[in-house]
C-alpha positions in Angstrom: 355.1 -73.5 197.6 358.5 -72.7 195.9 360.6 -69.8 195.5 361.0 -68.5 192.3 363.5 -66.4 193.1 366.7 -66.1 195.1 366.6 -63.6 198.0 369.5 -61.4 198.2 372.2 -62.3 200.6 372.8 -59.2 202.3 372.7 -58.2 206.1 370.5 -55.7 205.8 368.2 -57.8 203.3 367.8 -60.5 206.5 366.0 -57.2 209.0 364.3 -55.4 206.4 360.8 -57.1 205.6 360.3 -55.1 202.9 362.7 -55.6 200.8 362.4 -59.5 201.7 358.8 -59.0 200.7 359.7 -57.5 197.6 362.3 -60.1 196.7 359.4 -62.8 196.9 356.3 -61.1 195.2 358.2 -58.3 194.1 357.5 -59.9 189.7 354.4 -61.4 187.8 354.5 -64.4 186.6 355.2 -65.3 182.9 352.5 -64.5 180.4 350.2 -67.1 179.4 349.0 -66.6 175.5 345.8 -67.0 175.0 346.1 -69.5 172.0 347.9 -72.0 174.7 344.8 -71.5 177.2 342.2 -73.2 174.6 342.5 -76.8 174.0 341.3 -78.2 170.4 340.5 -81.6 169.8 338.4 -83.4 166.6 335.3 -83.8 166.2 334.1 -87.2 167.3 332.4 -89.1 164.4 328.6 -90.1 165.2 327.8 -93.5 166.2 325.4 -95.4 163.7 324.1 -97.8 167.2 323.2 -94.1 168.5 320.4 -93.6 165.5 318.8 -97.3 164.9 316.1 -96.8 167.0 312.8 -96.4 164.9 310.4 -94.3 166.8 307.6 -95.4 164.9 308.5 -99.4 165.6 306.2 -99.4 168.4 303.4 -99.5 166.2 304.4 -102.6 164.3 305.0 -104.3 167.8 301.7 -103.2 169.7 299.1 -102.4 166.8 300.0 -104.5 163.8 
């Protein structure tokens, strides 16, 4: 994990946990907009192989 910020370089920073605490978690992250959250992408175009089969094809096999 890094650091995002720079403790202070004080004395009295290096004893008091607090303030060490604070200098770590002490701010929020940067804002994430919901527009760059959602990804887009085209449509894919269908696949003509996809709809050759004939369902009613077993008929002419079998019964004709």
């Amino acid at each position: 994990m890094t650091d995002r910020t720079e403790p202070r370089k004080t004395a009295r920073d290096a004893t008091d946990p607090a303030l060490l605490r604070r200098d770590r978690f002490g701010a929020l992250p940067d804002r994430i907009r919901p527009e760059d959250m959602v990804e887009t992408k085209p449509a894919t175009l269908p696949d003509p192989a996809r709809d050759t089969y004939n369902p009613d094809e077993w008929l002419i096999r079998y019964c004709g």
